[in-house]
N, C-alpha and C positions, 0 to 999 in steps of 0.2 A: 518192542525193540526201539522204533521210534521215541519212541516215550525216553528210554535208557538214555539215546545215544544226547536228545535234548538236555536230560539233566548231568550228565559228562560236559556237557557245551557249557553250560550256565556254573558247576563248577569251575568249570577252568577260569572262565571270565570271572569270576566272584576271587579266585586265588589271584588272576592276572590283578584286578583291581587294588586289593590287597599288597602287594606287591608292589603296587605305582604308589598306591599311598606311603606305605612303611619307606619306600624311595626318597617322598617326596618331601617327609617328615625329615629324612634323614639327613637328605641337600640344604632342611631350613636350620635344624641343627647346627651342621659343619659349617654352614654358611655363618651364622650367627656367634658361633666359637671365634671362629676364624680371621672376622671382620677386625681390620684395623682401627683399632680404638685413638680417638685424637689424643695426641700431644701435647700436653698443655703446662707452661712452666711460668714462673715471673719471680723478678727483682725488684723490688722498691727499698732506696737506699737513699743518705742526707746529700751523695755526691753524684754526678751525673758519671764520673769516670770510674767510680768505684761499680755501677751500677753493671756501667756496659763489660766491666772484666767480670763480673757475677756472669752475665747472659752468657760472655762467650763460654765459659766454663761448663754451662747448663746445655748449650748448642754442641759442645764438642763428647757430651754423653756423661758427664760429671754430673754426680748426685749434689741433693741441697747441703748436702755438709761440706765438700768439695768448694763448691760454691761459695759458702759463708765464707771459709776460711779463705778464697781468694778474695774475696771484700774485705776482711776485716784489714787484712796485712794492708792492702789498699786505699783503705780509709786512714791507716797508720800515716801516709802520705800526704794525701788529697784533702783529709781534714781534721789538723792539727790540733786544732783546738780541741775536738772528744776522741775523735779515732785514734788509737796508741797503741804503740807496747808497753808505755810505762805506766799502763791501771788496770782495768781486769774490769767483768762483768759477770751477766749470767746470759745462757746462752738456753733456748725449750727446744729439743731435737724429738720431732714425731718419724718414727718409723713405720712406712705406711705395711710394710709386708708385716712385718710382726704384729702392728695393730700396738705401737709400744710410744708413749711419751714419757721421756727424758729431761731431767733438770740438771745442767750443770753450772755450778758455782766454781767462778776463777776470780772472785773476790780478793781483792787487797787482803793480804792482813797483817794487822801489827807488829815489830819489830819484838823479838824478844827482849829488848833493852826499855819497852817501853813500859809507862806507867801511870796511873789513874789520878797521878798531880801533875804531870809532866811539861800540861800548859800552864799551870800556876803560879804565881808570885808566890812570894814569901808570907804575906796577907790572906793567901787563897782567892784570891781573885784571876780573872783569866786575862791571858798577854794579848793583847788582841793583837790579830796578824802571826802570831806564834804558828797556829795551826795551819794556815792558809798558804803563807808564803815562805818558811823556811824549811829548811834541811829536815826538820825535825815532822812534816807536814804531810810526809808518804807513807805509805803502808809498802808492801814487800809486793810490787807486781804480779798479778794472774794470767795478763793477755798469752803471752807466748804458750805458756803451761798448758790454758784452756785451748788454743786454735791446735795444739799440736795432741790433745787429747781426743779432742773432736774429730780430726783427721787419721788419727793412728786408729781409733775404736768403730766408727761410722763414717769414714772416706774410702773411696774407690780411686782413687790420683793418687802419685805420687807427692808429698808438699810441696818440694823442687817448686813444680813446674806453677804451684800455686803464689809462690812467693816472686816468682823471675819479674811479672808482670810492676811490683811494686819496688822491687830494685829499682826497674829502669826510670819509673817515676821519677825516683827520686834522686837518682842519677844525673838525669837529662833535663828535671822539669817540669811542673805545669801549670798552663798558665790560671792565674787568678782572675778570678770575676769581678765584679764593683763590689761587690757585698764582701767575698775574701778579701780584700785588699783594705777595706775602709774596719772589719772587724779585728785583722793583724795589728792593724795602726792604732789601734782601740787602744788595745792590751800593752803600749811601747812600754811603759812605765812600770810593767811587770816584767817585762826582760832588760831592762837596762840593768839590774843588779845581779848579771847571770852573764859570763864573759862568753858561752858560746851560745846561749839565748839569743845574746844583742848582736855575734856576730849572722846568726839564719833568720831572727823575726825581724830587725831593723834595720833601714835605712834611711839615712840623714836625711832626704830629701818623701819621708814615707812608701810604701808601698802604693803600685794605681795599678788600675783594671790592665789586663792583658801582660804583666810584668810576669818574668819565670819565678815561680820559686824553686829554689835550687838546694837539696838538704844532703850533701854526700857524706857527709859523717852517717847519719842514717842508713843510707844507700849502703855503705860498706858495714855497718850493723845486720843490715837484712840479708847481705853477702857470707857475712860469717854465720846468720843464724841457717841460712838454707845449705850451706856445707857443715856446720857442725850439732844442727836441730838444737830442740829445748835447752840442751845440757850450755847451749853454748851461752844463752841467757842466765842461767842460770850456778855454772860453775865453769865458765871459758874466761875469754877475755874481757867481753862484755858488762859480765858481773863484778867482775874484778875493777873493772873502771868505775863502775856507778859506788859499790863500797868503797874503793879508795876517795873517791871525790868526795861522799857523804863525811867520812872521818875526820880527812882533815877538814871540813866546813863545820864541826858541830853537829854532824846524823849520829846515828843509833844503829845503822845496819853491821850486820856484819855475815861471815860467807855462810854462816849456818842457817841464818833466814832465808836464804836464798835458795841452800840444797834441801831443806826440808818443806820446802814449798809444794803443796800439796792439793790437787784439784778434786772437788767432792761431788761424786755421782748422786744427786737426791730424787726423790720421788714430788715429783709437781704437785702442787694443792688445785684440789680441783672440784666444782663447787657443780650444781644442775640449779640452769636459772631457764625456766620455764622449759621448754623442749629441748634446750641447749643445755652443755654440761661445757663449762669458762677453766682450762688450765692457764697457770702462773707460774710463778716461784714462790718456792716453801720462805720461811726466813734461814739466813739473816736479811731477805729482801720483804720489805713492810707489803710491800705490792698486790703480791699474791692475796693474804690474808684480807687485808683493806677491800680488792676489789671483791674477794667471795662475800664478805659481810655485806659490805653496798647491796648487790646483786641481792641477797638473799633478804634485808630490808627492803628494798623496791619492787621488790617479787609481792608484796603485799599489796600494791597499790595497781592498778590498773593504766600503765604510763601512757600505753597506746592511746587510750581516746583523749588523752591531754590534750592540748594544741602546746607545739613545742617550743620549747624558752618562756611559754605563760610564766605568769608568777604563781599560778598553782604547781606546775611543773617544779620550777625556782627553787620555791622556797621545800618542797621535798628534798632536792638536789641537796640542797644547805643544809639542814637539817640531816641528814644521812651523810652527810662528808664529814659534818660535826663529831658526832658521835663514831665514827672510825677513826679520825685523827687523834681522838683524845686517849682512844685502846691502841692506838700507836705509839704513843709516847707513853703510856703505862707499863703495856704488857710486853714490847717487841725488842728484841734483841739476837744476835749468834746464840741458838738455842744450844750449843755447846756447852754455852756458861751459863746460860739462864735458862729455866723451865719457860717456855712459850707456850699460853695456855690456848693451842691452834684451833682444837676440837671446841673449847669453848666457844673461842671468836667468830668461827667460820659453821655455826651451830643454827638450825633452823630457829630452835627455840632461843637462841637469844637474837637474832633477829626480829623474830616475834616481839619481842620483850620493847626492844629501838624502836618497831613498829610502831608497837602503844605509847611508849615515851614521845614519839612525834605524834602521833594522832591528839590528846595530850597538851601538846605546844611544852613538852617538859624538853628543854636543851639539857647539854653536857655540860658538866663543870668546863672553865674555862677562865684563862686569865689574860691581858693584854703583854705581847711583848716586840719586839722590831722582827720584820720581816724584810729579808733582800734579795732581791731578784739573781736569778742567772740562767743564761740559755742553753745551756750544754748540756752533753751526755748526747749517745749516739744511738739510735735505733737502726735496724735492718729485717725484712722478711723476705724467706728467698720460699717457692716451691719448685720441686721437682718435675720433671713428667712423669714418675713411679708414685705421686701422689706424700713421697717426704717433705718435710717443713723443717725450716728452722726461722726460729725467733728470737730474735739477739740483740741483748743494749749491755751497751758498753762504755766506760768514761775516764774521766781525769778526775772528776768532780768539779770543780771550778772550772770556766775557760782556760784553755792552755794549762792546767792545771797548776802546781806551785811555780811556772815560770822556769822554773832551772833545768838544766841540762845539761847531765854528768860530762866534764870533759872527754872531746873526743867520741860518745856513744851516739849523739844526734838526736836521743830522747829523751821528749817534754817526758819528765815525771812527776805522778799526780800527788793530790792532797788531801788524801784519803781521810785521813787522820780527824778532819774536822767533821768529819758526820759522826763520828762516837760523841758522846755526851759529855762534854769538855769536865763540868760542874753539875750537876743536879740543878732543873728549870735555867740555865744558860741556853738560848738557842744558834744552831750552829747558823750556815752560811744563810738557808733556807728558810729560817724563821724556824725551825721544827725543835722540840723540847725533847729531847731524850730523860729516861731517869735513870734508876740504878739495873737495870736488865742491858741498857747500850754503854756501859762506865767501859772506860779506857782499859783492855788487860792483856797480857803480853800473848802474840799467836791470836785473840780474838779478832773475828771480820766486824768487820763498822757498818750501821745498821743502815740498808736503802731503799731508795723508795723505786729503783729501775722495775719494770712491772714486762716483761714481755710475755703476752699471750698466745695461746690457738682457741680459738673455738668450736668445738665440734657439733655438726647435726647427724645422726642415726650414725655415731663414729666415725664418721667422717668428718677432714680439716673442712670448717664453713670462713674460718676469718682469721687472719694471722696479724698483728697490730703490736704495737707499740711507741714507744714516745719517748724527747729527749722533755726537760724539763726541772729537773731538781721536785719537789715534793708534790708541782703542779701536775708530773709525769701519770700518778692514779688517779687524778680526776679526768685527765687528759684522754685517760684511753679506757677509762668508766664512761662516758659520752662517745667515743666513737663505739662502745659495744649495745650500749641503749639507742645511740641513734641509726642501727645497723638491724638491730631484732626489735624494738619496741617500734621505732618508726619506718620502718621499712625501706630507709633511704639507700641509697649509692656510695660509694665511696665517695664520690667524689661532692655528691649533694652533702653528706654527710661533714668532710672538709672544709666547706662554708660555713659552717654553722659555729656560731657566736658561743666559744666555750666558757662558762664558770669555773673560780677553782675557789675551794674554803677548806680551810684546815683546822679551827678549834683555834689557834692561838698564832697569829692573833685575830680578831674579832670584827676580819675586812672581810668583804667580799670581793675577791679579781674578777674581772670579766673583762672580754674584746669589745662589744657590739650590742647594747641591749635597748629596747627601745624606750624612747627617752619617760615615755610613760611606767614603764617599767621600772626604770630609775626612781623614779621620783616617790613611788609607792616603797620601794627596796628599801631608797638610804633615809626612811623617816624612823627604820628599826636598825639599819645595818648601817658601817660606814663603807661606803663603796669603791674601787679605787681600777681604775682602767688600764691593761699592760695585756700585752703578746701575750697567750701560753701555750703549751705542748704542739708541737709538730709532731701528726702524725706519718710511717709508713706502712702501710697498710696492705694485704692482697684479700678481694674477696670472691670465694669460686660460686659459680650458679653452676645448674644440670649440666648445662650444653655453653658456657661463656666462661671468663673470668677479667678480672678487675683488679688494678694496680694503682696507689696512688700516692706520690709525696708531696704532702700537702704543701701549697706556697704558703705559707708563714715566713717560712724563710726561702731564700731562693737555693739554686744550684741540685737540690733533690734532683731524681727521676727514675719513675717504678716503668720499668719494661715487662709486657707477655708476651706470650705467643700462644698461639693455638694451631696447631694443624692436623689438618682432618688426612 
């Protein structure tokens, strides 16, 4: 009986145990469920004020799309020269709950009046300045189409309340920095043949540091579009002014390019370079493609144990930029109108193939022609704390782009027009050779080099980047994604670093910074030539940190986080 009543005792305590454990599993459980996970978001933008209306928008519980689009209308103000409503870009939106990347295209595109002589003489030869600087020089505006696509489809805000911030800008004012003020002053000469250009960018005595800029034509543009949305851009009053000004100046627009304007949902190109898997833009953006090829040629060579900017490093770099610019200017174009042979380009095995052509020392065909600098075009990377991204470039093309400024609308609009392929082997602004897949044709988008990426590790966003830059824009942010995963750097170590850019034609080498020994081996094969390129803006997340950076290149950037536990 004794014996019984022991082993009743020893059950019980054996169930009681049992019970404290399944307890105490169950408190690590709930605990663990439970636990507030940190908050973590960031803005890296070209404008310090554009940046802080991002953060506040992210602070007040707005997604990264929210977000963007209260940037972009923002940089419409703050940085005239690429931020606009009068040009379009593309825009990579990752949805982190569906596990979804998104490509959208709000690309310029051609007038339906236009045509593949259009900048021609009588001779056939090309009008120089035709494409750049007059009426005839825009494509048919995407910005508005695209920021009110993005927000109607993947925003949580209202737009209202997105746009209010950049009304008042530009309303009231703000002030310019040394850099704003000495780059306005740049450009006089491009607004003095534009009556309401000359009256918002010039003044007789120049722009200087701390001066307002003051743009209310604008201001009441952003007024009408936030009380009458897209339609008002694009079939209100606002349209109606930019088409009546273009007519009587000699444009091609007319109200049907503007109501048949149409924003294109695409599927991102997206390539696996070593553990990591690089999304872009499909075409009509060269970017995409270019950066999957590079990646998927350099995947061959073991970059990490280089020492970096060597001239063994180097001259791989050249050699692999070579050979994508030259399948840029062959194969790429609005795959609309032309077959783009994607799957070819962005192929392991013909990687392979570049591989052994460099291994080799076999270079690409290639021929000498003028190459011209320009510093424009906008980047921005916003993230969320629900883990969404957006990565977004956007431009005019040229600074301030054609100069003019529909009466009465307050917007710089761009000139687009020059990145299509004027002539066969003509090169446009960029130095860049289009053929017959980028020819001028009526409704087609003009072929670019804006490249915004995400990069992901185990699907997850690892690095959000992109670049302003003209054709230097995919070399620009092929080196911050090599100097990111191949060398293990920081953003912000990564931003120091002395960028290359090489395109095939012509047959320079750009660089920042290289050393002088380096030099001297380089330009006994190469002719070498020394200039600025790509400014990046960047976010990159670790387990437990994250990391924002606008690069100084140029001044006025600033990437804000936050993290809170």
């Amino acid at each position: 009986m004794v014996r019984d009543t022991l082993k009743i005792n020893l059950n019980r305590k054996l169930h009681s145990l049992k019970f404290l454990i399944i307890a105490f599993l169950l408190f690590l459980l709930f605990t663990n469920s439970t636990e507030k996970k940190p908050e973590t978001f960031a803005v890296a933008t070209r404008h310090h004020i554009a940046s802080d209306i991002g953060m506040g928008v992210l602070r007040a519980g707005g997604n990264a799309v929210d977000a963007a689009v209260a940037v972009a209308f923002a940089l419409s103000v703050v940085n005239p020269s690429a931020g606009n409503l009068g040009g379009g870009g593309f825009m990579l939106i990752h949805l982190a709950e569906r596990e979804e990347t998104i490509a959208l295209d709000y690309r310029e595109r051609a007038p339906k009046k236009s045509s593949q002589d259009m900048f021609l003489n009588a001779e056939g030869n090309v009008i120089k300045g035709l494409s750049l600087n007059s009426t005839l020089s825009a494509g048919i505006p995407g910005t508005v189409a695209g920021l009110f696509y993005a927000i109607e489809n993947f925003g949580s805000f209202e737009v209202e309340s997105l746009i209010k911030p950049s009304i008042k800008l530009a309303r009231e004012g703000f002030v310019l920095s040394n850099f704003q003020s000495k780059n306005i002053n740049k450009y006089k000469k491009k607004f003095l043949s534009n009556k309401d250009a000359k009256k918002i960018f010039t003044r007789s005595e120049g722009f200087k540091e701390n001066d307002l800029l003051i743009q209310e034509d604008l201001a009441n543009t952003l007024e009408r579009i936030l009380i009458n949305g897209k339609k008002e851009f694009y079939s209100g009053i606002t349209s109606k002014r930019i088409i009546n000004f273009y007519k009587k100046n000699g444009g091609i627009f007319s109200q049907e390019d503007f109501q048949e304007y149409k924003v294109k949902k695409l599927r991102p190109i997206c390539g696996a370079y070593r553990i990591y898997k690089v999304c872009s833009m499909p075409p009509p953006s060269s970017g995409g493609i270019a950066l999957i090829q590079m990646l998927n040629v350099l995947e061959n060579f073991d970059i990490s144990k280089l020492e970096h900017n060597s001239l063994e490093y180097l001259n791989i770099l050249i050699s692999t930029m070579d050979y994508a610019f030259f399948d840029r200017a062959k194969y790429l174009g609005d795959p609309e109108f032309f077959e783009v042979p994607q799957n070819m380009l962005t192929s392991k095995k013909y990687a392979l193939e570049i591989f052994k052509n460099i291994k080799a020392k076999k270079p690409a065909p290639k021929a000498n022609i003028k190459f011209t600098e320009s510093e424009e075009t906008t980047h921005f990377s916003i993230i969320d704390k629900w883990g969404n991204v957006v990565s977004n470039t956007y431009t005019l093309n040229t600074a301030y782009g054609s100069g003019i400024v529909p009466t009465g609308t307050g917007i710089l609009m761009n000139n687009e027009m020059d990145d299509f392929s004027l002539k066969p082997g003509y090169p446009n602004a960029y130095g860049l050779v289009g053929s017959e897949a980028n020819k001028i044709e009526p409704k087609k988008t003009p072929l670019s080099s804006m490249s915004p990426i995400i990069v992901f590790q185990n699907n997850k966003p690892l690095l959000i980047s992109g670049s302003p830059g003209g054709s230097t824009i995919i070399t620009t942010v092929l080196q911050e994604i090599i100097n990111v995963l191949d060398f293990g750097m920081n953003l912000e170590e990564s931003s120091k670093q002395s960028r290359i850019h090489y395109q095939n034609l012509p047959d320079i080498v750009f660089h920042e910074d290289l050393k002088f020994e380096i030099i001297e081996i380089l330009s006994k094969r190469k002719k070498l030539a020394k200039r600025k390129l790509g400014e990046t803006h960047s976010i990159l997340l670790f387990d437990k940190n994250i990391e924002a950076v606008s690069d100084n290149r140029r001044p006025d950037g600033k990437a804000s986080t936050i993290l809170q536990q």
